[in-house]
Each structure stands twice: as structure tokens, then as C-alpha cells.
The first five atom37 places (N, CA, C, CB, O) and aatype in JSON, in Angstrom:
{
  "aatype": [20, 20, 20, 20, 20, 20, 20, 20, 20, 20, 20, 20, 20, 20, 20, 20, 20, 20, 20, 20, 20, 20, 20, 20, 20, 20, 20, 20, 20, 20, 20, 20, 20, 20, 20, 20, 20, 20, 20, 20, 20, 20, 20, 20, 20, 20, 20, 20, 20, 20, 20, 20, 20, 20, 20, 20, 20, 20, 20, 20, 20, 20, 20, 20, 20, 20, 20, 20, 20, 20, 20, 20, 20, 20],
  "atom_mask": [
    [1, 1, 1, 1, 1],
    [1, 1, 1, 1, 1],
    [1, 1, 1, 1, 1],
    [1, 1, 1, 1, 1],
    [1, 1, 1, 1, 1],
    [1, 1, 1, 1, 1],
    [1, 1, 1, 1, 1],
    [1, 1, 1, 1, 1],
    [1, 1, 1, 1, 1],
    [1, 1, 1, 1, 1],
    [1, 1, 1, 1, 1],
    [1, 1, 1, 1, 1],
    [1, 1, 1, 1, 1],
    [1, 1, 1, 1, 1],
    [1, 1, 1, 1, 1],
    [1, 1, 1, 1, 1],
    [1, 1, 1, 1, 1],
    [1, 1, 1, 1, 1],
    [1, 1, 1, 1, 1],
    [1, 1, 1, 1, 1],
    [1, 1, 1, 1, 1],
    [1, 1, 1, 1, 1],
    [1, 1, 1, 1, 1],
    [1, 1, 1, 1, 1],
    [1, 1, 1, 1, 1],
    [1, 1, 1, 1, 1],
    [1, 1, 1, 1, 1],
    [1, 1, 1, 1, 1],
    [1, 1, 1, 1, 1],
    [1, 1, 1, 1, 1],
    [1, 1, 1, 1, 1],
    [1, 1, 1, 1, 1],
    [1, 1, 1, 1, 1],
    [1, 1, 1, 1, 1],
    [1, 1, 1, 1, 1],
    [1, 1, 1, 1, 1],
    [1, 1, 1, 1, 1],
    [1, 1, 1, 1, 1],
    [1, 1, 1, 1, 1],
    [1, 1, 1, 1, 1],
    [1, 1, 1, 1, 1],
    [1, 1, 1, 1, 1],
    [1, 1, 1, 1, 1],
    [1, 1, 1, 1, 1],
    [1, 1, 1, 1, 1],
    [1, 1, 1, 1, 1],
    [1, 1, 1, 1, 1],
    [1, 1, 1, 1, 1],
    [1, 1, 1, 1, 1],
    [1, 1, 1, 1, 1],
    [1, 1, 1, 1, 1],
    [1, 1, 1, 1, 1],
    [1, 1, 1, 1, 1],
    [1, 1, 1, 1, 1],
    [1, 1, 1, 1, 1],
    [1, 1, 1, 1, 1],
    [1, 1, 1, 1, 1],
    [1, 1, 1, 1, 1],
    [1, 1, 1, 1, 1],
    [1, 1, 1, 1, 1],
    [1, 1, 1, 1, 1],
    [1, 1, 1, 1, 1],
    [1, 1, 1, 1, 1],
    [1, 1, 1, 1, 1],
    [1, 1, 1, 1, 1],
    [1, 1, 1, 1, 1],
    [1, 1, 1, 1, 1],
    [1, 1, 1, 1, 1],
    [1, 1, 1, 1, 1],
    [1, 1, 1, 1, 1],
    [1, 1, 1, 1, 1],
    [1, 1, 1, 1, 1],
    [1, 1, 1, 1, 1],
    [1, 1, 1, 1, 1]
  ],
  "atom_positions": [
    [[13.72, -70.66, 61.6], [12.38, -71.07, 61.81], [11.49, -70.75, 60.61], [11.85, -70.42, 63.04], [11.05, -71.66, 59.91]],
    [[11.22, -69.39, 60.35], [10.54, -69.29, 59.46], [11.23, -68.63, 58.51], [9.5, -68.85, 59.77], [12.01, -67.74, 58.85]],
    [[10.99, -69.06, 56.8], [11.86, -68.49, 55.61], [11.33, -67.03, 54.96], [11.85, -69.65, 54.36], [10.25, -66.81, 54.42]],
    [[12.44, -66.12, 55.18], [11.67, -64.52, 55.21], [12.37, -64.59, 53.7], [12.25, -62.91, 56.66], [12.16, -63.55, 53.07]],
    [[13.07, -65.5, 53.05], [13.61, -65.26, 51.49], [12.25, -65.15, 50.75], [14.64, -66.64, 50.78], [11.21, -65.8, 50.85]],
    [[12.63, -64.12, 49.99], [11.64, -63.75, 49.12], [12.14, -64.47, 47.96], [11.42, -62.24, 48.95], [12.15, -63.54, 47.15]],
    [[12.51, -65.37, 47.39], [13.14, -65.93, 46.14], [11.89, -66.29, 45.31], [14.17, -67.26, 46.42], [10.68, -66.14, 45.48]],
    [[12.59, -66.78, 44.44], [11.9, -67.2, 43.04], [10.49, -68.03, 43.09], [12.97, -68.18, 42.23], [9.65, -68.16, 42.2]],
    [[10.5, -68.41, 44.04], [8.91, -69.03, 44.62], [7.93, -68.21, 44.28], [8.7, -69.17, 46.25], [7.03, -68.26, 43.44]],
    [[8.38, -67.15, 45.42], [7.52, -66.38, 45.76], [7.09, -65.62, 44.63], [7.92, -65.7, 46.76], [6.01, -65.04, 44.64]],
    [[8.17, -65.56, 43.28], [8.05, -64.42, 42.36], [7.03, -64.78, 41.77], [9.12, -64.09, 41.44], [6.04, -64.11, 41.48]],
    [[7.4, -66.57, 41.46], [6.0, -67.18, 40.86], [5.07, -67.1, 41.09], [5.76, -68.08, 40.8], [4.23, -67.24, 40.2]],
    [[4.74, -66.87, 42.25], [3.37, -66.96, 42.68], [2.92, -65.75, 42.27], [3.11, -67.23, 44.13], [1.99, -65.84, 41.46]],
    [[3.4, -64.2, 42.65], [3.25, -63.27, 42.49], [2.64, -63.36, 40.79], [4.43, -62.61, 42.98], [1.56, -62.95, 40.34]],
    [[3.79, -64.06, 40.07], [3.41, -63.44, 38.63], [2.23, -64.46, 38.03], [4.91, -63.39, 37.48], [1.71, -64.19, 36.95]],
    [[1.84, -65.63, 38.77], [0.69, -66.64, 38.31], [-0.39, -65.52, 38.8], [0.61, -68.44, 39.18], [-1.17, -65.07, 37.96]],
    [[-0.43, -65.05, 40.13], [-1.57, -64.21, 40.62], [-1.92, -63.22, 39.39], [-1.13, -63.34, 42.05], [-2.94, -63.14, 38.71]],
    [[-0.86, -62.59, 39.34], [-1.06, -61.62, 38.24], [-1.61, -62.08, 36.89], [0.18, -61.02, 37.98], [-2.43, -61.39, 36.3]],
    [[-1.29, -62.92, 36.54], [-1.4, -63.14, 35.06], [-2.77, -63.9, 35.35], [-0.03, -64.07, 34.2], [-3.4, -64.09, 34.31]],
    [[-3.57, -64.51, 36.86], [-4.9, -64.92, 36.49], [-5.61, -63.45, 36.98], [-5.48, -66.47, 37.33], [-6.81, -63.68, 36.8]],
    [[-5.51, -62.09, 37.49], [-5.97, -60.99, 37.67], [-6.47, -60.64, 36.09], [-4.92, -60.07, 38.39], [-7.64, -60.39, 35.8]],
    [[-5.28, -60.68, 35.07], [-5.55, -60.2, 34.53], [-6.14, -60.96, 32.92], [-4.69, -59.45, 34.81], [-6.24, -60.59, 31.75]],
    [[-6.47, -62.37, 33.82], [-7.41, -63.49, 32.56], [-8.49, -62.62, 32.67], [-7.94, -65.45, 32.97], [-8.91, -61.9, 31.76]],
    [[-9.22, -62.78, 34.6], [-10.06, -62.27, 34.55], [-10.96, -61.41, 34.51], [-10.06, -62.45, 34.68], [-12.19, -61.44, 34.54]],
    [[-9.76, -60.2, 34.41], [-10.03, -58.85, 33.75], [-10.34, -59.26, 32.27], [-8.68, -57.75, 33.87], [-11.47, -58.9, 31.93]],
    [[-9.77, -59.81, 31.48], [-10.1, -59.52, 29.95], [-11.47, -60.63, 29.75], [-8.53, -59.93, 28.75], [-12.28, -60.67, 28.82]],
    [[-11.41, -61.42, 30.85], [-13.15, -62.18, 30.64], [-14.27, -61.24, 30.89], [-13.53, -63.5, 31.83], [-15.25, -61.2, 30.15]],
    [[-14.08, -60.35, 32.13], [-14.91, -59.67, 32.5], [-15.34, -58.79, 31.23], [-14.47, -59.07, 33.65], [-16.46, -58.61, 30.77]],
    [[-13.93, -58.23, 30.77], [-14.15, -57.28, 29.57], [-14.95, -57.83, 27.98], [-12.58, -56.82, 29.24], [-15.71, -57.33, 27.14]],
    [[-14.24, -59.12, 28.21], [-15.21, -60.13, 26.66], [-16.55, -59.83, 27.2], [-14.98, -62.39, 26.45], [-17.26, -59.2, 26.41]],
    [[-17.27, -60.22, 28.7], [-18.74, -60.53, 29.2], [-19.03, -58.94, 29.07], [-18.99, -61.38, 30.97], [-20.2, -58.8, 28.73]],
    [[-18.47, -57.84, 29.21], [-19.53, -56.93, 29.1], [-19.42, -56.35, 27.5], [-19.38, -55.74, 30.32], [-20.37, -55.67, 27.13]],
    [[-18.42, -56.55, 26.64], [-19.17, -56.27, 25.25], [-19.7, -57.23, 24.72], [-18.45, -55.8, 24.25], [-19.73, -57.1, 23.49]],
    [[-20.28, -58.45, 25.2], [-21.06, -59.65, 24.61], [-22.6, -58.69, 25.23], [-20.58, -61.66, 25.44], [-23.31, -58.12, 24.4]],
    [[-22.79, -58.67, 26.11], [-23.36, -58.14, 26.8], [-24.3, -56.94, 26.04], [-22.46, -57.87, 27.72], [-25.52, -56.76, 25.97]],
    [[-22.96, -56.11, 25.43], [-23.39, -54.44, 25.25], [-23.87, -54.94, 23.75], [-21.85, -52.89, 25.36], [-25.07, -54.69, 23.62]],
    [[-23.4, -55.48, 22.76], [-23.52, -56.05, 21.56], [-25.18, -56.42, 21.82], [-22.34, -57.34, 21.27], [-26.01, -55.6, 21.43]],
    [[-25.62, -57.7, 22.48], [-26.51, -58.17, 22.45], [-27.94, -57.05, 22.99], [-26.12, -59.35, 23.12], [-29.08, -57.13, 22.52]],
    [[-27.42, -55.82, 24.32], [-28.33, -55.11, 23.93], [-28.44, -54.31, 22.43], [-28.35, -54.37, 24.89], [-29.55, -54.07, 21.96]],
    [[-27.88, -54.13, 22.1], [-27.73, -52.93, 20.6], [-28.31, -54.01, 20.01], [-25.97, -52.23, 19.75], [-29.43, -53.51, 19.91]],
    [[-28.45, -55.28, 19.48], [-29.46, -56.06, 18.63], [-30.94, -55.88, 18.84], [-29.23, -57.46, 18.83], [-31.84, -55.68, 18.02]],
    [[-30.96, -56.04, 20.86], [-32.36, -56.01, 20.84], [-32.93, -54.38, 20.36], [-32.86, -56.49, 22.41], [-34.13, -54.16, 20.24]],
    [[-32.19, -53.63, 20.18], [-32.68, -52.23, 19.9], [-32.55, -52.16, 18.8], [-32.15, -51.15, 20.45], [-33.29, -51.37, 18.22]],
    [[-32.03, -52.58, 18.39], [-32.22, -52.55, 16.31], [-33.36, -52.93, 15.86], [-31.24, -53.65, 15.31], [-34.13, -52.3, 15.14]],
    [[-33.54, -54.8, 16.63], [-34.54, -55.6, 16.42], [-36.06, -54.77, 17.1], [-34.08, -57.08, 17.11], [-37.1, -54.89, 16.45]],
    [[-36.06, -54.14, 18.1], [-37.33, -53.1, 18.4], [-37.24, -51.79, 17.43], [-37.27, -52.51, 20.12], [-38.29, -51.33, 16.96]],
    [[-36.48, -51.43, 17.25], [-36.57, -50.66, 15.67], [-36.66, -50.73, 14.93], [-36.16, -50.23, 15.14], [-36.99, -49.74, 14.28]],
    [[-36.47, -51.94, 14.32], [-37.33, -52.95, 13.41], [-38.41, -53.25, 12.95], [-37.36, -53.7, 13.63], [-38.92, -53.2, 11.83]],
    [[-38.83, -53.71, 14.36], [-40.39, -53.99, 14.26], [-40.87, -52.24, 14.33], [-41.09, -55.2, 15.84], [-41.41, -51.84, 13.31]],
    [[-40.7, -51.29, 15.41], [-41.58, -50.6, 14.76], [-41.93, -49.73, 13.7], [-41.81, -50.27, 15.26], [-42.9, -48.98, 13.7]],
    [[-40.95, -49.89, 12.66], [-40.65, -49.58, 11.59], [-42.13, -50.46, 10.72], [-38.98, -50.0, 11.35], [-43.13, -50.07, 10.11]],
    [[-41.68, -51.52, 11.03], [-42.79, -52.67, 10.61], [-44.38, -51.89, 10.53], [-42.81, -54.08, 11.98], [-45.03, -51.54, 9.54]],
    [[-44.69, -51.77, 12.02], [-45.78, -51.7, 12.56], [-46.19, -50.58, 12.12], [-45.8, -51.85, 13.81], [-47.38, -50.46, 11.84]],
    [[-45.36, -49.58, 11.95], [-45.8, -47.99, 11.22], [-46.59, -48.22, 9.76], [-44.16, -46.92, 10.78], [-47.69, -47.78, 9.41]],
    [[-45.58, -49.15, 8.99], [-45.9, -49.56, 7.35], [-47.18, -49.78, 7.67], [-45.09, -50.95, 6.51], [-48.01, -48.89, 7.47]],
    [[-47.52, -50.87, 8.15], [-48.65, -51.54, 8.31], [-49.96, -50.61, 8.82], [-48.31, -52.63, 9.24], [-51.16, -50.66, 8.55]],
    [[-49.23, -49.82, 9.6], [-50.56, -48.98, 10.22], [-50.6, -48.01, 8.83], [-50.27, -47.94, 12.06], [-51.52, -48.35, 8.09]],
    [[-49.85, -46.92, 8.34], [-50.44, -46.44, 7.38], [-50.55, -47.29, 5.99], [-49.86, -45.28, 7.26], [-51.07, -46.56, 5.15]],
    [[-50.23, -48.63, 5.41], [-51.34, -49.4, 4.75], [-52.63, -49.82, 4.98], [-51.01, -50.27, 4.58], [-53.42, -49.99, 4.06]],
    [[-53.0, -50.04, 6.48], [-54.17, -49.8, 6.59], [-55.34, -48.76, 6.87], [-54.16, -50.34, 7.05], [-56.51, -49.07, 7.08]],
    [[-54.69, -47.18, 6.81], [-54.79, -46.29, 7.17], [-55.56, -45.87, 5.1], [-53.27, -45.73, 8.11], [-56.68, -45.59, 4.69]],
    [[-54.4, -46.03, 4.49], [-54.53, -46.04, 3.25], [-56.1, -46.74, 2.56], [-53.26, -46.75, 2.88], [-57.08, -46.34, 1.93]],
    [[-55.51, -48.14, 3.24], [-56.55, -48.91, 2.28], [-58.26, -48.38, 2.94], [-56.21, -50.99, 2.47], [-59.24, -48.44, 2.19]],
    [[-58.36, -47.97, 4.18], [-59.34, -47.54, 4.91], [-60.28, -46.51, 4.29], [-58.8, -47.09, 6.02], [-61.49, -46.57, 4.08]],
    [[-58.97, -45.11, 3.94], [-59.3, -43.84, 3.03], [-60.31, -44.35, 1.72], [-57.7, -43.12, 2.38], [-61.42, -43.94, 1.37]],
    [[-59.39, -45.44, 1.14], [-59.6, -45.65, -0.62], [-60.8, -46.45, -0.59], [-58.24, -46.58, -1.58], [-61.59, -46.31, -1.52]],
    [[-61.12, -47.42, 0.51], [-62.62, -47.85, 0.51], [-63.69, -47.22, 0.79], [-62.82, -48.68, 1.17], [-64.83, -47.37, 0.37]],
    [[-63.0, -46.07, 2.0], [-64.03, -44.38, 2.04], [-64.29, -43.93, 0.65], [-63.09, -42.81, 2.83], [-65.37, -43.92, 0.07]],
    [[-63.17, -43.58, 0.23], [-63.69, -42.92, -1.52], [-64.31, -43.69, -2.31], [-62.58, -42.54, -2.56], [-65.25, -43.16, -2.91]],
    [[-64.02, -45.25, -2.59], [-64.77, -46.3, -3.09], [-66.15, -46.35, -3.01], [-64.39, -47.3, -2.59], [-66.91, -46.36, -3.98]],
    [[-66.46, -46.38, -1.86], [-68.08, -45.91, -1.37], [-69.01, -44.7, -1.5], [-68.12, -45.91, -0.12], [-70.2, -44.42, -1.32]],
    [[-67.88, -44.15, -1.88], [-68.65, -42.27, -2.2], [-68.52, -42.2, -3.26], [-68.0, -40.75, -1.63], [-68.63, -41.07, -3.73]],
    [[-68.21, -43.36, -4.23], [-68.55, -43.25, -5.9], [-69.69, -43.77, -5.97], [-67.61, -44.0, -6.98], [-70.42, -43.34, -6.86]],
    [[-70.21, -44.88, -5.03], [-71.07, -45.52, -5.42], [-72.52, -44.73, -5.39], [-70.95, -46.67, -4.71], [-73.54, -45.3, -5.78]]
  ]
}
């Protein structure tokens, strides 16, 4: 009635299961260092800028002083 052989069918199946377990283990694994990569940019790129924003604040911090002294020559 019913076929209790475990034969070569079955192995296949077993080893297709397996071998898509473990596609989508190594996709999962590509998606989370795409993932981890793309945060570490945005944190470079915000370290970046406020690297930026520092320059800028003490150039204008600077140029602020030197038009103070500019004016106290006059």
C-alpha cells in the first residue's frame, strides 16, 4: 500500500532541501553584510560632515575674532 523505501528519491529530496537551506543561509548572510557595510558608510558619511561643520564653525569663529581686532584698530 504505502512505499516505506527510503531510496534514492527520497535522498534527493533530502539533499535539494538542504542545498536550498543553505542558498538561503548564505543570502541571508550576503543581506546582512550589505546591510552592515551600508550602515558603516552612513557613519563615516556623518563623520564627515561633522568634521565639515567644525572647520566651518571655527572659520567663522576666526574670521569673527579678526574683524573684532580689525575694529579695535580703527
Amino acid at each position: 500500500m504505502f512505499n516505506t523505501n527510503t531510496g534514492e528519491g527520497d535522498m534527493g529530496i533530502l539533499d535539494d532541501a538542504k542545498d536550498a537551506l543553505k542558498a538561503t543561509g548564505e543570502k541571508i548572510g550576503d543581506a546582512v553584510e550589505d546591510a552592515k557595510e551600508r550602515i558603516e558608510d552612513k557613519v563615516d558619511e556623518a563623520k564627515a560632515d561633522a568634521k565639515v561643520k567644525q572647520a566651518e564653525t571655527e572659520r567663522d569663529a576666526t574670521k569673527a575674532k579678526n574683524d573684532y581686532k580689525e575694529q579695535l584698530r580703527d
